[in-house]
SERO-4910 file (N, C-alpha, C, O; in steps of 0.05 Angstrom, whole numbers):
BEGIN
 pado doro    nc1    nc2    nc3   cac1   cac2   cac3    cc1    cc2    cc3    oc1    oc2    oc3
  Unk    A    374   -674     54    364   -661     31    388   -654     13    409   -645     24
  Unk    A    387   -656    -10    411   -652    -25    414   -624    -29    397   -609    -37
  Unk    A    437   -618    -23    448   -581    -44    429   -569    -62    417   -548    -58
  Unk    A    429   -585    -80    421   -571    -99    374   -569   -102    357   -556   -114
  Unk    A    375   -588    -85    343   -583    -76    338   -559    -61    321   -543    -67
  Unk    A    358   -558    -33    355   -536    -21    367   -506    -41    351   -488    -37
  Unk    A    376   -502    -48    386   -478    -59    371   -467    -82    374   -446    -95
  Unk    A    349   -491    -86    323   -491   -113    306   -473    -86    295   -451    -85
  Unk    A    309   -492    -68    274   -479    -42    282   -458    -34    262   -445    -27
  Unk    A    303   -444    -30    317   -421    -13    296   -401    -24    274   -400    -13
  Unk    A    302   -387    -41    277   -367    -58    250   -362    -49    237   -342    -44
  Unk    A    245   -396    -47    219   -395    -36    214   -383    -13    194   -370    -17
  Unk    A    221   -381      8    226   -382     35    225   -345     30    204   -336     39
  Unk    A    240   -327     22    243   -304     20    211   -297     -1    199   -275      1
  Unk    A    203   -314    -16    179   -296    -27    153   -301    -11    135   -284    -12
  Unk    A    150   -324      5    137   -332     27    131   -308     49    110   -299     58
  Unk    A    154   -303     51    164   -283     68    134   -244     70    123   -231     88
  Unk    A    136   -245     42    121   -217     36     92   -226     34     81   -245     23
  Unk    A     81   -202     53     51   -198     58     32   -197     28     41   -183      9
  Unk    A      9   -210     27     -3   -207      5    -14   -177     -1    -16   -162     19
  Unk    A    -18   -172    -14    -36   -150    -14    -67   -147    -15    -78   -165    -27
  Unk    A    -80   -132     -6   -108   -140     -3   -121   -111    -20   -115    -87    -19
  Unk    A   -140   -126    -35   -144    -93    -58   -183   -104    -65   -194   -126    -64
  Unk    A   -191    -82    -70   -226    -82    -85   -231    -65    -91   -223    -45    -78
  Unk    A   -245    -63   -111   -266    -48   -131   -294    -29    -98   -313    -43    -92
  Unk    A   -293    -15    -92   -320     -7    -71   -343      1    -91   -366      6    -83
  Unk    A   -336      0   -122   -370     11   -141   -347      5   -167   -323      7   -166
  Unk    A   -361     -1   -188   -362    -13   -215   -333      6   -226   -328     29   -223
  Unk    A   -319    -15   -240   -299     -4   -246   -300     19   -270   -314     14   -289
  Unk    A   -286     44   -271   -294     69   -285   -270     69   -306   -248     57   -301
  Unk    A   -275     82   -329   -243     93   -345   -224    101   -321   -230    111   -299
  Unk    A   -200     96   -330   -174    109   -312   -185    138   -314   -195    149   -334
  Unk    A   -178    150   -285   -167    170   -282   -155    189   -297   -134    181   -304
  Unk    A   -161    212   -305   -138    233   -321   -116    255   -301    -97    270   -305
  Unk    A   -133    246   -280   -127    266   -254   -117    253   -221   -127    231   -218
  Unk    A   -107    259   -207   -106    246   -182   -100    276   -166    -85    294   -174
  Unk    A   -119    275   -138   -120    290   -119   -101    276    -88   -111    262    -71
  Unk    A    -70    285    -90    -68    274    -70    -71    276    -36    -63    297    -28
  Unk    A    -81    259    -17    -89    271      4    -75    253     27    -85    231     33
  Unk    A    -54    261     38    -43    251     63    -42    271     93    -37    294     98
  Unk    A    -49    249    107    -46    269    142    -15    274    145     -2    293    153
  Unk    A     -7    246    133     39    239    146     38    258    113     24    254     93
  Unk    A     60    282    122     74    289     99     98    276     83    105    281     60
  Unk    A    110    257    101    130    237     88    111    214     69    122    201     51
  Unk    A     83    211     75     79    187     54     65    204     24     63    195      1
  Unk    A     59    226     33     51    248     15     71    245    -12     65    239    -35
  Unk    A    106    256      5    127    261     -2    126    226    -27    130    227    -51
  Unk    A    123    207    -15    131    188    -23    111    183    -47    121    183    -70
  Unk    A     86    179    -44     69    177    -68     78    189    -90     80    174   -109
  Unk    A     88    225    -97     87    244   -112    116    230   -130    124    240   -151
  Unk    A    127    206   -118    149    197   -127    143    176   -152    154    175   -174
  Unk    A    125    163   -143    105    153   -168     87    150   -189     85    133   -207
  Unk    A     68    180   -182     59    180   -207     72    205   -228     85    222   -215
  Unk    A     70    208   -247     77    226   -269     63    261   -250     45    260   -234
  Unk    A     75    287   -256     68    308   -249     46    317   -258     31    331   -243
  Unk    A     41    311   -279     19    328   -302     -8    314   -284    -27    329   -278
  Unk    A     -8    285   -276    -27    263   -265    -39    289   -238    -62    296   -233
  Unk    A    -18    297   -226    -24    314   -201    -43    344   -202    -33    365   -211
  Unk    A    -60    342   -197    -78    361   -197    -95    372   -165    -99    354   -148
  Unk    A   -101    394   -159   -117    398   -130   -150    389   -142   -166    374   -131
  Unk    A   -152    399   -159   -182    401   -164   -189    379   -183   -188    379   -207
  Unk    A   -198    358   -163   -198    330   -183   -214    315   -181   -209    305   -159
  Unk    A   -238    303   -190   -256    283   -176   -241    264   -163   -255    255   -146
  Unk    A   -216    250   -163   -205    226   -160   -192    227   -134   -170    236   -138
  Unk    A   -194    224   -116   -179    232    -84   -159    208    -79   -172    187    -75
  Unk    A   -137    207    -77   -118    188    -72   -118    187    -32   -112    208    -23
  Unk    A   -120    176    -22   -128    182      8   -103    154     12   -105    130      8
  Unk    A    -79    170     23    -56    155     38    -54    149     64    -63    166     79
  Unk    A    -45    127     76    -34    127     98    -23    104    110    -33     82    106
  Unk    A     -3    106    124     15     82    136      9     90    161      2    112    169
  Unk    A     14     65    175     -3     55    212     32     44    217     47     39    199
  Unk    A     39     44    248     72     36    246     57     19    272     44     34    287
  Unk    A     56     -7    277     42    -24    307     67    -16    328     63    -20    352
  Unk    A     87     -6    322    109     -1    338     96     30    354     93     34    378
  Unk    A     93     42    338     80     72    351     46     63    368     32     83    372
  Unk    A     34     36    376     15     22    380     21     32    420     41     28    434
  Unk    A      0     41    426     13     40    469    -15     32    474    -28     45    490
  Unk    A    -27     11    461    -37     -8    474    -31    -29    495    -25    -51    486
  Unk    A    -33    -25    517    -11    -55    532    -22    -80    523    -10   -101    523
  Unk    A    -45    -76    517    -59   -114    508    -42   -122    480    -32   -144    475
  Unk    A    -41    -98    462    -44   -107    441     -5   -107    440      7   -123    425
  Unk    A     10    -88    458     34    -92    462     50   -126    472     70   -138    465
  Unk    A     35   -129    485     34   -156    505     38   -176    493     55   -192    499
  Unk    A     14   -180    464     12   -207    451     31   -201    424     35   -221    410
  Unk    A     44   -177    415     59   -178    399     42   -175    369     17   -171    370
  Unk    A     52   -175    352     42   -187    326     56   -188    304     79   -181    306
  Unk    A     47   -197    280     57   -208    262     66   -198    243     74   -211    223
  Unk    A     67   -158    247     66   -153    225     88   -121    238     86   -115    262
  Unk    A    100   -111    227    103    -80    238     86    -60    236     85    -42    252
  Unk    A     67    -61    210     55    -35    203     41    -48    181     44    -70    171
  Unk    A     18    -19    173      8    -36    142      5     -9    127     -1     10    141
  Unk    A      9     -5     98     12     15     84    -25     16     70    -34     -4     60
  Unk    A    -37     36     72    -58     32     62    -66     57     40    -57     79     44
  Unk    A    -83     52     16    -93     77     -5   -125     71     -6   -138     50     -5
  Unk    A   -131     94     -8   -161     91    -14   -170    112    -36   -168    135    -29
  Unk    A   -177    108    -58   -175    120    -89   -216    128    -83   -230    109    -80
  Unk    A   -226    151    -83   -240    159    -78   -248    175   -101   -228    188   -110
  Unk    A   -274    178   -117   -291    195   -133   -309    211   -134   -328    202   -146
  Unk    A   -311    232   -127   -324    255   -117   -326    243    -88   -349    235    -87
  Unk    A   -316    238    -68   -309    227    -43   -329    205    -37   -343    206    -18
  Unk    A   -330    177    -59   -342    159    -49   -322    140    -58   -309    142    -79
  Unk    A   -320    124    -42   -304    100    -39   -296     83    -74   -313     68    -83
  Unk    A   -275     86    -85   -279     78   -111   -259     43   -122   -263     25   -139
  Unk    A   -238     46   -100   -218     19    -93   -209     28    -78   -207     52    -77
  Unk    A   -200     10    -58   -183      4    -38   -156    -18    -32   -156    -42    -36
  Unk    A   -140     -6    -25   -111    -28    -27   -101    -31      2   -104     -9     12
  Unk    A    -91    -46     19    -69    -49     26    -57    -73     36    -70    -94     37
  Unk    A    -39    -71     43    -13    -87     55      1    -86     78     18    -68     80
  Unk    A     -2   -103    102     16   -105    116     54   -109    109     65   -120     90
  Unk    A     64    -99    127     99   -107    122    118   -103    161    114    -92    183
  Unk    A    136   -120    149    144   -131    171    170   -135    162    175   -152    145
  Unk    A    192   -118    175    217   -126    181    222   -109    163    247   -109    162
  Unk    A    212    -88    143    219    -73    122    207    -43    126    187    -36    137
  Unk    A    229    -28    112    209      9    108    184      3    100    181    -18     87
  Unk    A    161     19    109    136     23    102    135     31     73    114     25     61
  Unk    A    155     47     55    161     58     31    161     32     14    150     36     -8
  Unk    A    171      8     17    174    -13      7    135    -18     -1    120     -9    -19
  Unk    A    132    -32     17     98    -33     15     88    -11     -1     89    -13    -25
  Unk    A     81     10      9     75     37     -7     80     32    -33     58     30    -45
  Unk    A     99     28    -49    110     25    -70     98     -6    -83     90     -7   -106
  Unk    A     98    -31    -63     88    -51    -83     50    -41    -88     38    -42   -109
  Unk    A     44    -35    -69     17    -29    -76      6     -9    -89    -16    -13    -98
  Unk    A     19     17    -94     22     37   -114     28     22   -146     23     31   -169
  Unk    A     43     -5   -137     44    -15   -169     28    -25   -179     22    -26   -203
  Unk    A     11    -40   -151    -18    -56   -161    -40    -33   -165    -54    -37   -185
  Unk    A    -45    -14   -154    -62      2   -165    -62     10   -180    -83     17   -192
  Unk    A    -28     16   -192    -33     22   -218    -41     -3   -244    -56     -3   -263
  Unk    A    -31    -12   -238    -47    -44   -254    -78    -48   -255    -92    -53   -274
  Unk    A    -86    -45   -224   -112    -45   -229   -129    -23   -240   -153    -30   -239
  Unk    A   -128     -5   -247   -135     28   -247   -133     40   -266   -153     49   -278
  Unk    A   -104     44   -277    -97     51   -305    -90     39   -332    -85     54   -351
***
């Protein structure tokens, strides 16, 4: 293969690399948001969201429920599911909720990277899709 073919495909190989993201509408798409209620169990992904959107966006009393959470398969003490390994380290997930019914949903597996990474690409697609 010549130099300069391979050093064209190299790139490829690294964007290959990142998990797709998987995202839907759960009921008919609404005006953006004026408000977001954020709601995490992990206080570090809490920490991490509030890094993203604007302050004023942050409200307690909000129809809009931002519902966070990252899964780590490493913290997994399944022995079956330890056994066969998998493909992924963890998956970062949001669930955007309206008066607490399902309104979109996002997430992303990631592998070999901080969970903050993921967090962050999918926080960009929601905001794309959303606002």
């Amino acid at each position: 293969m010549p130099k300069s073919l391979f050093l064209l495909l190299l790139p490829l190989l690294f964007l290959a690399c990142e998990s797709e993201i998987y995202s839907s509408f759960c009921s008919p798409k609404k005006e953006p948001p004026s408000c977001l209620k954020i709601s995490a169990l992990q206080a570090d992904v809490k920490e991490e969201l509030l890094k993203h959107f604007p302050p004023k966006l942050i409200q307690e009393e909000c129809d809009y429920t931002l519902e966070a959470y990252h899964h780590s398969v490493k913290a997994c003490s399944n022995p079956t599911a330890a056994s066969l390994g998998a493909d992924f380290d963890g998956y970062s997930r949001l669930t955007l909720n309206y008066k607490g019914e399902c309104y979109y949903k996002i997430q992303q597996d990631y592998k070999s990277a901080p969970w903050q990474e993921s967090m962050k690409r999918i926080v960009k697609q929601l905001k794309k899709d959303i606002f």
